[in-house]
N, C-alpha and C positions, 0 to 999 in steps of 0.2 A: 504493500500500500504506500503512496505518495502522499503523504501529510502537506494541506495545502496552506501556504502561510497566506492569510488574506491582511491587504491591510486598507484602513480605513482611509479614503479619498476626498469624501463628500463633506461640507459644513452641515450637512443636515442629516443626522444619523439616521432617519427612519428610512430616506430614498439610496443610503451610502449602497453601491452592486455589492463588497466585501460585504457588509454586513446580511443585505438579503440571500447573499449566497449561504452563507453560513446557516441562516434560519431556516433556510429551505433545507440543506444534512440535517437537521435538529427533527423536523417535520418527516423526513422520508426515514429516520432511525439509527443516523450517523452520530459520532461525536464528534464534538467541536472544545477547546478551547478557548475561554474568554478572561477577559480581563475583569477584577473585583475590585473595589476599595480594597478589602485584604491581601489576595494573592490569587493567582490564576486558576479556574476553578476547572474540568474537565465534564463539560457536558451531556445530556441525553434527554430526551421525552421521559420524565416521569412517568408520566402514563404507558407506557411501553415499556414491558417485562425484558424483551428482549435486547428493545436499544441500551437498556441501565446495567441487562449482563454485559455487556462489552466494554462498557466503567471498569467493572471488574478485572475483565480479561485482558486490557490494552494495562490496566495498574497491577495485575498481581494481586487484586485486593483480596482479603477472604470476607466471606458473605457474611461474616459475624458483625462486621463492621456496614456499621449503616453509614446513607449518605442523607446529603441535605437538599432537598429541594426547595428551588428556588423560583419567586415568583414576581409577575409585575407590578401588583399593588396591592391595595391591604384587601381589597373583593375578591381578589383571586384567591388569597389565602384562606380567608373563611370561606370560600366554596369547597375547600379541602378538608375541611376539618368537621367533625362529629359536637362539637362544641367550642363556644369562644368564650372564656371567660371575661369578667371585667378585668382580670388581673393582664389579659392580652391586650384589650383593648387601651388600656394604659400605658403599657409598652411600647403599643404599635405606636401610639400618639408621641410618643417622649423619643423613639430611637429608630423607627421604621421611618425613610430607607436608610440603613443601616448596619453595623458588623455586628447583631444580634439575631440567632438564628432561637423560635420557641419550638418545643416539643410538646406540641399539643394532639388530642385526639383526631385518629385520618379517618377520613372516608375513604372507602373501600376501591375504589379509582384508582389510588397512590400505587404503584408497582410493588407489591412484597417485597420485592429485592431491597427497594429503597430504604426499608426498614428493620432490615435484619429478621421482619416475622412480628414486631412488636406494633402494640396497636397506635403507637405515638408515633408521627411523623415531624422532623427537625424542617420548620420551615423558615424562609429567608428570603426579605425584598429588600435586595441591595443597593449599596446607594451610588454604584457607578454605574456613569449613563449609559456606556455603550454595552453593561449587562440588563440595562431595563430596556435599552431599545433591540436587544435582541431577543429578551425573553418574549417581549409584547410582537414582535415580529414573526417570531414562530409560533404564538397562540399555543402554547403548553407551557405548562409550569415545566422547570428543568431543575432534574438530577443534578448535583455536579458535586462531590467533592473535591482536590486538590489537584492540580493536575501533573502527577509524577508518578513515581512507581512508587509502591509500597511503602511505607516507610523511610522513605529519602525526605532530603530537605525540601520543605513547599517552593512551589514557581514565585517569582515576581516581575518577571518576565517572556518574552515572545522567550528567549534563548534557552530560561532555563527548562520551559516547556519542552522544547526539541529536544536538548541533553537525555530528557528522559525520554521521551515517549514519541520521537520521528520514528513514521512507517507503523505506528501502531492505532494511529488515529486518524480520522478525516482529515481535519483542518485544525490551525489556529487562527485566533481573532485577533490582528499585532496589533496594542491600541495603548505600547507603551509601559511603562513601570505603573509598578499599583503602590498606591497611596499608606495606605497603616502595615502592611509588611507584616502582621499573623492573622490565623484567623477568628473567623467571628466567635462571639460570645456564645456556648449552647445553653439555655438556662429552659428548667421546667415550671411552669408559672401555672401547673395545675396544682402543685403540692402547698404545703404551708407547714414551715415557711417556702418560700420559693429553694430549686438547689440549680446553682452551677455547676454543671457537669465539665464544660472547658472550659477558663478563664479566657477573655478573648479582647475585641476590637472595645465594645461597652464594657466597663468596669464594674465588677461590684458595687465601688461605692456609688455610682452611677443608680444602678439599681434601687440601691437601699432607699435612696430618694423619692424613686416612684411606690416601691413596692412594701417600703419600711422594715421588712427584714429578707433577708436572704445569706443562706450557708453555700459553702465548695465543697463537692464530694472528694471524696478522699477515696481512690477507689485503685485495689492495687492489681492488676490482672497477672496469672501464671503465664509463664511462657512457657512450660510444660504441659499444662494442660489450658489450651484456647477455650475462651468462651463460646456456649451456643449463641449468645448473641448480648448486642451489647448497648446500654441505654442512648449512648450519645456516639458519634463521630467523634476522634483524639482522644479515643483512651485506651488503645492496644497498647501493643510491649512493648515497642520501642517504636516510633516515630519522629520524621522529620532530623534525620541522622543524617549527619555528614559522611563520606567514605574514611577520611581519619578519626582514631580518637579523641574522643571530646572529655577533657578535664574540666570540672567546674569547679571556681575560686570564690572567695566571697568577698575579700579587699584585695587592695591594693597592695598590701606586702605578701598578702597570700600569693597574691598574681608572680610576684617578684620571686619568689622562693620557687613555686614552681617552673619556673620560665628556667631557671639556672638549674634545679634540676633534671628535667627533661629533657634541656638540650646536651644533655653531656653524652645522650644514646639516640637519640631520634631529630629526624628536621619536623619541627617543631614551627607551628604558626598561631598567631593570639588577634584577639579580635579587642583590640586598645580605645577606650576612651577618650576623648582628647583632653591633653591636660594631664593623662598621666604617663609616669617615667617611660621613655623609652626603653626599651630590653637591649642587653646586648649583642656582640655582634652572632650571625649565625641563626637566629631569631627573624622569621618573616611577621611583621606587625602591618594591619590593614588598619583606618582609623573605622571606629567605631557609634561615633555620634558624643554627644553630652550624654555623661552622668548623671545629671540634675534632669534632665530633659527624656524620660526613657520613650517616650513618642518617636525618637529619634534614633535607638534603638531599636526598636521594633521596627521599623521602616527599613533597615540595612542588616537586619538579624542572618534571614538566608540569605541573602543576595551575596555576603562577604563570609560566609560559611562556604559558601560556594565555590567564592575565589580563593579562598584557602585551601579547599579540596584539587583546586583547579592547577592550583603552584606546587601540588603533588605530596605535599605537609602528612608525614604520620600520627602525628597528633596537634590539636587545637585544644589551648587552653582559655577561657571565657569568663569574665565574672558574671556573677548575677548581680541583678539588682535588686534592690527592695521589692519585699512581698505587696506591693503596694500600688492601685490606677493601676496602668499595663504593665506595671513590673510582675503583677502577678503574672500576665500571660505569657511572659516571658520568660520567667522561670520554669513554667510548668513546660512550656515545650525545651529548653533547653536540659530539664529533669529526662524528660521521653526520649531527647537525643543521646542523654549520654549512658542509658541501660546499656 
């Protein structure tokens, strides 16, 4: 298969030929590639069992792991669902379109596959335009989680899309680097109190706002024994992993201790702050964003994972940041990378 790189031409994304081409694989049961606020998502017809196994088959996924479907406004979501709560409705009002995906009750429409079998479907109306103007163009809600192989670091680009998945996919949709650089929030806003199952793009304390309380599950999966299936997207064994080893630090002398001893065996690459010590020589350092700013972070998290894998590095040493706004989501996928 020829993976078609489409890119967008037109000021007006509803008539863009890239994009109607693309909606039109979407509609006859192809995948497609598109750009998110979070990261590039790998597409299918929800509604079609067979187009959302090929999610599967093009990722390596296993079926335990459900995907999120995504739609073009808040009407289309409650046509999906068995029930809306007020707790969604207040959601939707406060962060839809947006990096907040709910896991609310599906109607029977929604492709099993999509849901690992469970009667909750993870839905999500995004807030980048050229994924609303394709969903709304292909008239179906769409499948899509991430679009790489299994377990490897999420897309935030046309390139990192190809690295993984050229010749296994229709098309991509090039429409450029994505904006907040993890992904969305999953939260279930049927429970009470509310639970986050992935920290994500909306913050808990974000939530706590609208919803006044809300917990993060804690949820630890065997990699001996796979789950039959599983509440949320981002919570298998290891996810969104770099090809080198990934040490995680927690300051800045930690960063320092390990950098010196690492490199004494391995080439060895770190993902730096600005503002903190340079490492010695033999040390590949990419900059990293502000410390203070982790929005900034998160926005270059895979993209410079990437180019560290990419500079052939055996191990990657990274700090975290506070558990705290995106640092949460940060952490938690950096935790998934380094099992």
């Amino acid at each position: 298969m020829k993976t078609l790189r489409l890119r967008l031409t037109s000021a007006v994304l509803e008539r863009d030929p890239a994009l109607l081409e693309a909606a039109e694989i979407l509609r006859r049961g192809g995948l497609v590639a598109f750009p998110t606020e979070t990261v590039y998502g790998l597409g299918a017809n929800a509604l079609d069992a067979e187009a959302v196994e090929k999610i599967f088959a093009a990722k390596q996924r296993p079926h335990w792991d459900p995907v999120i479907v995504h739609v073009a406004d808040v009407a289309a979501a409650r046509g999906l669902t068995l029930a809306w709560p007020d707790a969604a409705e207040r959601l939707a009002a406060a962060f839809w379109p947006g990096p907040l995906t709910m896991l609310l009750p599906r109607e029977a429409k929604i492709a099993d596959v999509c849901t690992a079998g469970r009667e909750k479907a993870g839905l999500r109306l995004p807030a980048h335009p050229v994924a609303l103007a394709l969903i709304a163009a292909a008239g179906v809600p769409v499948a899509a989680p991430s679009a790489n192989r299994f377990g490897h670091t999420s897309p935030t680009n046309a390139e990192h899309v190809l690295a993984d998945l050229e010749g296994r996919i229709d098309a991509i949709l090039d429409a450029g680097a994505c904006d907040i650089g993890v992904e969305s929030t999953v939260l279930d806003p049927t429970t009470e109190p509310a639970i986050i199952y992935r920290p994500g793009g909306i913050t808990a304390e974000q939530i706590r706002r609208v919803l006044g309380s809300v917990v993060v599950a804690e949820r630890g999966i065997s990699e001996e024994r796979p789950p039959e299936s599983l509440e949320s997207p981002g919570l298998g064994i290891r996810h969104y992993a770099p090809r080198a080893r990934l040490i995680l630090v927690e300051s800045e002398d930690e960063l320092i201790r390990v950098l010196e001893r690492e490199a004494c065996q391995d080439r060895v690459g770190v993902l730096l702050p600005v503002g903190w010590a340079t490492p010695g020589a033999g040390v590949i350092a990419l900059p990293w964003g502000i410390w203070s700013e982790p929005e900034s972070l998160a926005r270059d998290l895979y993209r410079q994972l990437r180019a560290l894998d990419d500079c052939g590095v055996d191990v990657i040493v990274c700090p975290m940041p506070p558990p705290e706004g995106i640092g949460l989501a940060i952490r938690d996928r950096l935790r998934k990378a380094a099992k």
